[in-house]
SERO-4910 file (N, C-alpha, C, O; in steps of 0.05 Angstrom, whole numbers):
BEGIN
 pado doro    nc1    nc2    nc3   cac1   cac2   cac3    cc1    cc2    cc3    oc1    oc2    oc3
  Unk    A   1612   2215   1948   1615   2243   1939   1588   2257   1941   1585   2281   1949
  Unk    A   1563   2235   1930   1535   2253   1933   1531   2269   1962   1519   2289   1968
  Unk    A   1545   2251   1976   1527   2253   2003   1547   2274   2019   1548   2272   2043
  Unk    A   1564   2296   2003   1574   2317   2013   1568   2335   2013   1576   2354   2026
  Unk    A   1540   2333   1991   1523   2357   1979   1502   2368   2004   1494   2351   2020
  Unk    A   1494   2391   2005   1481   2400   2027   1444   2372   2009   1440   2362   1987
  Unk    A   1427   2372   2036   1408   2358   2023   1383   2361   2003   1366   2345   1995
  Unk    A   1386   2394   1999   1373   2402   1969   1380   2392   1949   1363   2387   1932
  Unk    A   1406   2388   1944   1427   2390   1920   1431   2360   1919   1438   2355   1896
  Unk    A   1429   2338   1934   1429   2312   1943   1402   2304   1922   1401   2292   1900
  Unk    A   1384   2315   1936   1351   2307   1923   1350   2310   1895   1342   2292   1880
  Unk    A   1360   2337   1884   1365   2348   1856   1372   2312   1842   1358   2293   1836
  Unk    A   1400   2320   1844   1417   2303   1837   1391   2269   1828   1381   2262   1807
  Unk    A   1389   2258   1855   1382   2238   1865   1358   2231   1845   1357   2207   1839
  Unk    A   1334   2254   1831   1317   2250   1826   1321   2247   1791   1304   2243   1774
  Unk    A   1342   2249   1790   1354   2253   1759   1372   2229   1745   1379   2224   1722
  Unk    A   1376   2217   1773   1402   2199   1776   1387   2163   1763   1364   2160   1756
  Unk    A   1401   2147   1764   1389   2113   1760   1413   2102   1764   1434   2109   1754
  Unk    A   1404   2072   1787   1424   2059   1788   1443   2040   1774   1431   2020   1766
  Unk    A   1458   2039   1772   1480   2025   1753   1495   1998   1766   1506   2000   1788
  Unk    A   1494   1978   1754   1522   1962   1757   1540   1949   1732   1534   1933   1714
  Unk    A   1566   1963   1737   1579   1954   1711   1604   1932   1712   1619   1933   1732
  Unk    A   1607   1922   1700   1626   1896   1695   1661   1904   1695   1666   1926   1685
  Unk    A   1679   1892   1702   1708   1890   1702   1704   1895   1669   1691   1883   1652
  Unk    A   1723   1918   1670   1739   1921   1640   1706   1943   1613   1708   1949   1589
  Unk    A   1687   1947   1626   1670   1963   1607   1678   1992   1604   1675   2007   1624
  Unk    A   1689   2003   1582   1691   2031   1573   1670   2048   1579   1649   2038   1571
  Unk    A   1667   2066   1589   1642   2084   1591   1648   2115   1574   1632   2133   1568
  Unk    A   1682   2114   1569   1694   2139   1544   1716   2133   1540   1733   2128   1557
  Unk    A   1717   2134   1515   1743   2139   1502   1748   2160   1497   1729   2174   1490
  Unk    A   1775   2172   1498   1781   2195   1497   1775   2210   1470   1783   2199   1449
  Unk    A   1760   2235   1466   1738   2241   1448   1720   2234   1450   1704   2243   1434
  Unk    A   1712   2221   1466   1678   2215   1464   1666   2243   1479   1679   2258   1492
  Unk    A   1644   2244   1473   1616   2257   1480   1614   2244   1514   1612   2220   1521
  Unk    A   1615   2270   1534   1614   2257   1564   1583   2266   1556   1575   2290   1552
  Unk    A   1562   2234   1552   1539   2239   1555   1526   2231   1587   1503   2239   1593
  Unk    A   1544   2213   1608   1534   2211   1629   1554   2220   1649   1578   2220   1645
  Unk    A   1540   2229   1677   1560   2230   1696   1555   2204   1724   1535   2195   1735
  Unk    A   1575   2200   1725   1578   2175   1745   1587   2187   1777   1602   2206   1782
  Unk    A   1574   2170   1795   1580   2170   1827   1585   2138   1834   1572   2117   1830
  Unk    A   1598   2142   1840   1609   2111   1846   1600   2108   1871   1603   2126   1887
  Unk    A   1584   2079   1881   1578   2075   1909   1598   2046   1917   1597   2034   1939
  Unk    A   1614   2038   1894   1629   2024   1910   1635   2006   1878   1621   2002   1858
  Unk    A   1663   2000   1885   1683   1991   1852   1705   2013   1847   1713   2027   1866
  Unk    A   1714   2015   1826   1729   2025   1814   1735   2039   1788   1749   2022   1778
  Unk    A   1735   2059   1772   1750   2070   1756   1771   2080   1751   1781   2096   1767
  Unk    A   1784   2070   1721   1810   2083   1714   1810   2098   1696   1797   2091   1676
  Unk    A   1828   2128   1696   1829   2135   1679   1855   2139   1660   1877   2150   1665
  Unk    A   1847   2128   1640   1881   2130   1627   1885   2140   1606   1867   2139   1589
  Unk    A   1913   2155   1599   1918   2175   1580   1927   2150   1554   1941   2130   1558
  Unk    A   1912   2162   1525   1917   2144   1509   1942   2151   1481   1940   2171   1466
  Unk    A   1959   2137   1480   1969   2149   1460   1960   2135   1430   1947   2114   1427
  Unk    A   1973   2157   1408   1971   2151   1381   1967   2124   1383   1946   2111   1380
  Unk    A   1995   2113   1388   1991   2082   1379   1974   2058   1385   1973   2035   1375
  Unk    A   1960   2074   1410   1933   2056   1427   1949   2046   1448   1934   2036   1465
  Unk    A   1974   2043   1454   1986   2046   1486   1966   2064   1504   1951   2081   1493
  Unk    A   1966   2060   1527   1947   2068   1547   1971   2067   1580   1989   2051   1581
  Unk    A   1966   2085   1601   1984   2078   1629   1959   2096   1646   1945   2114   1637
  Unk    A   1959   2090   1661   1931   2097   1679   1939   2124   1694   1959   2121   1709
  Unk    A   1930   2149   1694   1935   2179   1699   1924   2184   1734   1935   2197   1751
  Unk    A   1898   2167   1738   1879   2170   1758   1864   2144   1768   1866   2124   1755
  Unk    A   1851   2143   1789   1830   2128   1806   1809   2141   1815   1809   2164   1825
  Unk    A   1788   2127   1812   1761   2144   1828   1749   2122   1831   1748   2103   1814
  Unk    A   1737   2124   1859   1727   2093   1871   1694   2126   1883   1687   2148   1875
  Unk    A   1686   2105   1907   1659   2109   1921   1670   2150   1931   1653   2165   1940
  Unk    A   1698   2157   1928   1697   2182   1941   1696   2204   1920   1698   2228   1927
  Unk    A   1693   2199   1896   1686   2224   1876   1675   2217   1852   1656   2202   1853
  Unk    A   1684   2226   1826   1660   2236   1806   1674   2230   1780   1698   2235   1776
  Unk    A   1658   2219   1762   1673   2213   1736   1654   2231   1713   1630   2225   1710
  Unk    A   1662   2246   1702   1655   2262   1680   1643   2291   1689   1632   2307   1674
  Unk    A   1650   2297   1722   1643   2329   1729   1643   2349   1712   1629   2368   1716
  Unk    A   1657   2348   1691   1667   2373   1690   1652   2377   1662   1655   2398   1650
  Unk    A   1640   2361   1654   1616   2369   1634   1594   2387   1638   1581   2401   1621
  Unk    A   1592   2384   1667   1577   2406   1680   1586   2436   1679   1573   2455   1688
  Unk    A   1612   2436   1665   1626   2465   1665   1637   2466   1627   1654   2478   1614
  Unk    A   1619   2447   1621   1623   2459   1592   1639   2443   1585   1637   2438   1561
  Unk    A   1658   2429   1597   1675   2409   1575   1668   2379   1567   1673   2363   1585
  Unk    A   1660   2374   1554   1634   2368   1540   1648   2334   1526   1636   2313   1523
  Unk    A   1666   2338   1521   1689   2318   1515   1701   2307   1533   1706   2323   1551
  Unk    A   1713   2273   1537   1729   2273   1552   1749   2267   1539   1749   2257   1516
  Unk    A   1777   2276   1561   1803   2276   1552   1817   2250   1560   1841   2250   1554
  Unk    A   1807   2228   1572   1815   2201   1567   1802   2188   1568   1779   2195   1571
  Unk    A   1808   2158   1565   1791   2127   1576   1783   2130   1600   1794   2144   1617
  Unk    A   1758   2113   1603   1754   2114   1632   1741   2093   1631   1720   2090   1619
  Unk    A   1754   2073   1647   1746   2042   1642   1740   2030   1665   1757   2036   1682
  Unk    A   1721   2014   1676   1725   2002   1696   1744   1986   1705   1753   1966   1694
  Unk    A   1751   1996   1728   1776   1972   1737   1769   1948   1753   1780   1926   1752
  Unk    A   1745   1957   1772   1737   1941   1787   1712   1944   1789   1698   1964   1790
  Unk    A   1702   1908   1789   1668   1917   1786   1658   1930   1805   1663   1927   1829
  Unk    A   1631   1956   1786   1622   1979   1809   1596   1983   1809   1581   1971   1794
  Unk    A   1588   1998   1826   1554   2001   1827   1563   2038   1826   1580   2052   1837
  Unk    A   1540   2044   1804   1538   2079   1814   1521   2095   1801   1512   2085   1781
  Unk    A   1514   2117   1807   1490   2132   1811   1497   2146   1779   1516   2161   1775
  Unk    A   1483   2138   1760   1486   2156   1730   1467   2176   1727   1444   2172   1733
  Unk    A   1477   2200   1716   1464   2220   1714   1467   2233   1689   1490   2241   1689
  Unk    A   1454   2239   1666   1450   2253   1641   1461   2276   1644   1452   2295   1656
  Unk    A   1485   2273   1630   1497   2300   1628   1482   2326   1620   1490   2346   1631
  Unk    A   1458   2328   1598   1448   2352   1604   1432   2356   1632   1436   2378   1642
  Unk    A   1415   2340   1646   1415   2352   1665   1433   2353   1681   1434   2377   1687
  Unk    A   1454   2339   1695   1468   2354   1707   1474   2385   1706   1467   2404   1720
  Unk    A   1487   2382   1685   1489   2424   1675   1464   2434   1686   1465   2450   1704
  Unk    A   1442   2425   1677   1427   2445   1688   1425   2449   1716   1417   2470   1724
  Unk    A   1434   2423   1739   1441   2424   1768   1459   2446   1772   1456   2464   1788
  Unk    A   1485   2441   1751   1499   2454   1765   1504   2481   1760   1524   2491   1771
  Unk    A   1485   2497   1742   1476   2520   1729   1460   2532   1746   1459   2557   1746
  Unk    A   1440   2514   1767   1427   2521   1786   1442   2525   1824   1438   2539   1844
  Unk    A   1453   2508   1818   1470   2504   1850   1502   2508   1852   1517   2495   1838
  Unk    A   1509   2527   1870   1539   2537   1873   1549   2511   1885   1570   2503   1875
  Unk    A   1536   2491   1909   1550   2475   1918   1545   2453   1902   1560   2436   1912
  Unk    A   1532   2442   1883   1540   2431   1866   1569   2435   1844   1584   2416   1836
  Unk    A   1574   2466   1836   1588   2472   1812   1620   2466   1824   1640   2455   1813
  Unk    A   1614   2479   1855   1641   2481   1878   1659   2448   1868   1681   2440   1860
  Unk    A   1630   2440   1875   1637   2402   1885   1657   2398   1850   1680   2389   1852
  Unk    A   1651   2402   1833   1657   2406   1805   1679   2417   1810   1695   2399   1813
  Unk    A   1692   2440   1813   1714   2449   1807   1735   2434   1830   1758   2428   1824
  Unk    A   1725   2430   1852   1738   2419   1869   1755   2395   1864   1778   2390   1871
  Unk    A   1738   2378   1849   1745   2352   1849   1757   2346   1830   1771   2326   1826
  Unk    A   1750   2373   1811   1775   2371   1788   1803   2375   1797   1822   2369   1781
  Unk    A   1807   2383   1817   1829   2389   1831   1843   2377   1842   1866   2385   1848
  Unk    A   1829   2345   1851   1840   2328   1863   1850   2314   1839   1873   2307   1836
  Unk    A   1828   2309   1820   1848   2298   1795   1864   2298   1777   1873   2281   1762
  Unk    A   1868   2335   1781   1896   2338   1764   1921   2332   1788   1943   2322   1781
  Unk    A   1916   2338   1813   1928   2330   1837   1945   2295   1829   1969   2289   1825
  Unk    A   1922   2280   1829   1931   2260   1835   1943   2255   1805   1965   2244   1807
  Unk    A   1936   2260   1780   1950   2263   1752   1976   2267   1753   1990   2251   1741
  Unk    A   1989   2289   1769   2009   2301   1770   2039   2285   1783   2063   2285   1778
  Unk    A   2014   2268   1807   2034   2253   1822   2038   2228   1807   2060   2219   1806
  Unk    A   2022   2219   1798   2019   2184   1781   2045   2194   1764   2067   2185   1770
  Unk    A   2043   2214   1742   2064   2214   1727   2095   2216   1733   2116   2206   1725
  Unk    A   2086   2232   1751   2122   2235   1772   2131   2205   1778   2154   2196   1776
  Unk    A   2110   2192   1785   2109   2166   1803   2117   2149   1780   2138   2138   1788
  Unk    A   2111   2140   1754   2117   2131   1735   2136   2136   1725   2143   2117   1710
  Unk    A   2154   2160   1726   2172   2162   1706   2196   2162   1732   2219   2164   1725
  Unk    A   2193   2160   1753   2217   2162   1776   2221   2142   1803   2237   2145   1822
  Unk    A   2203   2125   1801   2208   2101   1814   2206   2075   1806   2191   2072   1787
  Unk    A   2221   2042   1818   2215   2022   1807   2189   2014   1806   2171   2023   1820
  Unk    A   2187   1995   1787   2161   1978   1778   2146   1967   1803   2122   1965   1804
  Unk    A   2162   1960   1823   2154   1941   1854   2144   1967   1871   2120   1969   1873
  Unk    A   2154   1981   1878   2153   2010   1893   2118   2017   1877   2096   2016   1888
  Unk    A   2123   2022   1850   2097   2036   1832   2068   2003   1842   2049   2002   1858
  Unk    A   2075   1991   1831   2060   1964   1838   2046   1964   1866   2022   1959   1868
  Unk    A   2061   1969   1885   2051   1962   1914   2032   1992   1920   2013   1992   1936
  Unk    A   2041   2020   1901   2020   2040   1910   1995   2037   1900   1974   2043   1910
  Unk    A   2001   2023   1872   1977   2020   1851   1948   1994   1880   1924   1995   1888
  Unk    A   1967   1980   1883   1945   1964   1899   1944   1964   1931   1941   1944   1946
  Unk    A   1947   1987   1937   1936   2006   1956   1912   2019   1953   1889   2021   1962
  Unk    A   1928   2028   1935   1897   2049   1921   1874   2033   1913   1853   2040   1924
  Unk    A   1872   2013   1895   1857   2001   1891   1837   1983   1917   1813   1977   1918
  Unk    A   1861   1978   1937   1839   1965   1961   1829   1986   1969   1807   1980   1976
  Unk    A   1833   2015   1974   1811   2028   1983   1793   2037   1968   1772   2047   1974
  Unk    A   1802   2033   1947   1772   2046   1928   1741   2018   1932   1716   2020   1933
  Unk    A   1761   1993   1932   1742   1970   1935   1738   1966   1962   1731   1943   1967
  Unk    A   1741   1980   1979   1739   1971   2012   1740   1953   2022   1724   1947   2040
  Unk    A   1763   1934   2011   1771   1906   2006   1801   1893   2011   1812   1895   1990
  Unk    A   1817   1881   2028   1841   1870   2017   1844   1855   1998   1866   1847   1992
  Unk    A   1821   1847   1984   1821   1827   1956   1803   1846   1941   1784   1861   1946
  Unk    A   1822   1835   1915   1823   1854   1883   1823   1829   1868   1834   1809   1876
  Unk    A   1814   1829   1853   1806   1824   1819   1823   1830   1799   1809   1830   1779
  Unk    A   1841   1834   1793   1854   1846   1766   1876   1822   1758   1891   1807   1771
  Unk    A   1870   1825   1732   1876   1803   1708   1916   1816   1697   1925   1839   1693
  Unk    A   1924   1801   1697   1955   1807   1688   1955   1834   1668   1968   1854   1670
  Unk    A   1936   1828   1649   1934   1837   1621   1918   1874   1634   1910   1887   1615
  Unk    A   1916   1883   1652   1900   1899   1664   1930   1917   1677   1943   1937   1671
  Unk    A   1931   1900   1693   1954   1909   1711   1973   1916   1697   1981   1936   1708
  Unk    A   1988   1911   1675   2007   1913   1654   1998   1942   1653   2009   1960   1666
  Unk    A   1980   1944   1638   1961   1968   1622   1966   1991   1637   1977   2011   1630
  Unk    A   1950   1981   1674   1954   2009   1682   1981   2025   1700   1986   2047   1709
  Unk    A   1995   1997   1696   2026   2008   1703   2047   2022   1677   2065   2039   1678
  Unk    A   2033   2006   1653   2058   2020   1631   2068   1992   1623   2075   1991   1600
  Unk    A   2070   1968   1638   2100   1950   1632   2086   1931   1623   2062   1930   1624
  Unk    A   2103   1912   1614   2095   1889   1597   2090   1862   1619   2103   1860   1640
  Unk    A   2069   1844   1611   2057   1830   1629   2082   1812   1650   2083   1809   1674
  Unk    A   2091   1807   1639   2120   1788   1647   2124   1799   1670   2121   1787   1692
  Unk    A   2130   1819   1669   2136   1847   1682   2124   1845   1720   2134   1845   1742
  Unk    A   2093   1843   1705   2081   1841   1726   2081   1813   1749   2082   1812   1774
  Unk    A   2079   1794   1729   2089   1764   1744   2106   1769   1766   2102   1770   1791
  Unk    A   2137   1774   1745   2156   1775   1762   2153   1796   1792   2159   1784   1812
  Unk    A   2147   1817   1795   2140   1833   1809   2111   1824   1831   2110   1836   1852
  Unk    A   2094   1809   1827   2079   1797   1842   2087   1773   1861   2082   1769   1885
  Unk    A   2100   1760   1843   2119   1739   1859   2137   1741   1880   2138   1727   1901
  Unk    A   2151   1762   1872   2175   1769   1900   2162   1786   1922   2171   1790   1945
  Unk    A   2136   1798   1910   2116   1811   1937   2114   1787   1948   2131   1781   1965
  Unk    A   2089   1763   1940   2090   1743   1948   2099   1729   1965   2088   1722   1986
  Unk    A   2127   1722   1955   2149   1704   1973   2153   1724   1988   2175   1714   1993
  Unk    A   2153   1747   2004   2153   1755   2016   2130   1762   2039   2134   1777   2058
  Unk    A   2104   1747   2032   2087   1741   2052   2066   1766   2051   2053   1768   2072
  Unk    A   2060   1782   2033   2060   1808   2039   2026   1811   2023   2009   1827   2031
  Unk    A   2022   1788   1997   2002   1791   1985   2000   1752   1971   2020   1738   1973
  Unk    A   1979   1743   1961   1974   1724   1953   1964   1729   1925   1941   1738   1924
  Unk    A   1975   1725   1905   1963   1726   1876   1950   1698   1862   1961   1677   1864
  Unk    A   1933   1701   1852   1928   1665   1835   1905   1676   1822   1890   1688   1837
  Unk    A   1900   1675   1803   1880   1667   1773   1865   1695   1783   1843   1694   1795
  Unk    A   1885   1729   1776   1872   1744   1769   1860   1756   1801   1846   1776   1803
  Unk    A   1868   1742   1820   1857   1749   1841   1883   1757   1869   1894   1738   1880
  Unk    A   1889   1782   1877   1897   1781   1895   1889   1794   1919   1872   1812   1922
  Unk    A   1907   1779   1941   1891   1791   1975   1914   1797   1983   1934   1786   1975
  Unk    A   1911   1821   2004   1936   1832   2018   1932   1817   2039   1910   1815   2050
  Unk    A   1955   1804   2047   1962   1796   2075   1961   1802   2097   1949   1797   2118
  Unk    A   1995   1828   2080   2003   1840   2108   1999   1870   2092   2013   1876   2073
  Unk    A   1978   1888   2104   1978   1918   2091   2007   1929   2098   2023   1937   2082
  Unk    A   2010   1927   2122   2038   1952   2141   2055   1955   2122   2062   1977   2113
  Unk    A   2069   1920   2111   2085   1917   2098   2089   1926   2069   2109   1934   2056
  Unk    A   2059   1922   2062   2052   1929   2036   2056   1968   2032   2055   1980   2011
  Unk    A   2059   1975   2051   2056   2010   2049   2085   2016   2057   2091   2039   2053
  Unk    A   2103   2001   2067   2132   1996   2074   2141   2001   2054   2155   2021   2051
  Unk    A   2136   1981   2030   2143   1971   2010   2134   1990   1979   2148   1992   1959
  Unk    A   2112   2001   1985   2108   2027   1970   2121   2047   1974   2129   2052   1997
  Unk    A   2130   2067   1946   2139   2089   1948   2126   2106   1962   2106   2100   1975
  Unk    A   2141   2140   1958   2121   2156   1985   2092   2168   1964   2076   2183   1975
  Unk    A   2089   2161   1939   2071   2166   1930   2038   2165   1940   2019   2180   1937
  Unk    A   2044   2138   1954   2014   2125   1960   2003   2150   1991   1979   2156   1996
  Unk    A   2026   2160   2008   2016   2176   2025   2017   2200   2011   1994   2211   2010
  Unk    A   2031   2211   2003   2019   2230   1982   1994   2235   1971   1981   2256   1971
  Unk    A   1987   2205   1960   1955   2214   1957   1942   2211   1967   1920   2214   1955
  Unk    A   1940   2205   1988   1931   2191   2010   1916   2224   2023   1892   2230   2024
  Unk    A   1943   2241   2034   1946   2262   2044   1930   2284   2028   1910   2296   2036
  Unk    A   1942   2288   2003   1927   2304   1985   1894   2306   1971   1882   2323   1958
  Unk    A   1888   2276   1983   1858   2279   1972   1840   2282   2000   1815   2285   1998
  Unk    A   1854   2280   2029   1841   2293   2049   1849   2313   2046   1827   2322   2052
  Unk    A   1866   2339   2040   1862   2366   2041   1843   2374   2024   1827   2392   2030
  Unk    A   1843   2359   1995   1821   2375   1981   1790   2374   1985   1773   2392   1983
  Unk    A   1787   2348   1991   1755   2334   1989   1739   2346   2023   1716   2340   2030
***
């Protein structure tokens, strides 16, 4: 995402910024927290997920190496409005939320990059929930780890039963069963927390039309 910035606004950024690597499963906000840092991901994963009362959680968003976690502090909202957890271990560029503001108080194509990208994430918000409340668990499953290999620029992922449950909504069982019949079908290999796609074609066959949806919609905006 940095490197969309014209190269004034790059340097800004850059000189304010320190590098990060964070671990599978570390919170960086809970919903209410104080967005005291902003993140650029150069490669891993974040999730963001809407939390309810009862501490149930279903994952709203993704942001891997192509955008921005806590932008919009730079426009005054100062709070964030969910979890945002690592999904996959990441490396990325942290930046102090007050200076940012003051970047982006100073630079239009910084503030742009800010409103923009908020746009992709109510975008992709909009579709996850449609996507959750109107297709099967296998269909939802196979877009979720689509998405995830490109955010990791990887056909092998990392994610633990107890994760996957979480950011689909369903109960872990759930997920077994649903990994398995991918499986026996040649399509992906699961074992201890770790899976590799096989066969992608099939794997996007086998996804609902969500995954090109977002696919499509985050090249019009970005």
């Amino acid at each position: 995402m940095l490197a969309k910035l014209p190269r004034r606004d790059f340097d800004i950024l850059a000189a304010h910024s320190t590098h990060v690597s964070l671990p599978q499963g570390e919170v960086i906000y809970e919903a209410g927290d104080e967005v005291d840092h902003i993140y650029f991901p150069s490669g891993g994963m974040f999730s963001l997920l809407a939390v309810m009362r009862d501490g149930k959680a279903i994952e709203t968003a993704t942001v891997g190496r192509e955008g921005v976690v806590g932008a919009m502090a730079g426009l005054g909202l100062y709070r964030s409005l969910v979890r945002a957890v690592v999904q996959l271990p990441l490396t990325a560029s942290r930046i102090p939320a007050s200076a940012f503001r003051r970047v982006v108080g100073a630079s239009d194509a910084v503030r742009d990059l800010c409103i923009r990208y908020n746009e992709v994430m109510l975008t992709q918000a909009r579709t996850t929930a449609a996507c959750n409340a109107l297709h099967p668990i296998e269909e939802r499953f196979c877009r979720w780890l689509l998405q995830s290999s490109d955010r990791a620029a990887s056909d092998t992922v990392t994610l633990t039963q107890e994760l996957l449950a979480e950011m689909l909504g369903v109960r872990r069982t759930s997920v077994t069963d649903v990994a398995g019949k991918i499986q026996d079908k040649g399509v992906i290999t699961y074992a201890r927390g770790v899976i590799t796609i096989l066969d992608r074609a099939q794997l996007e066959r086998l996804s609902c039309e969500c995954y090109a949806t977002l696919v499509e919609q985050e090249a019009t905006l970005t």
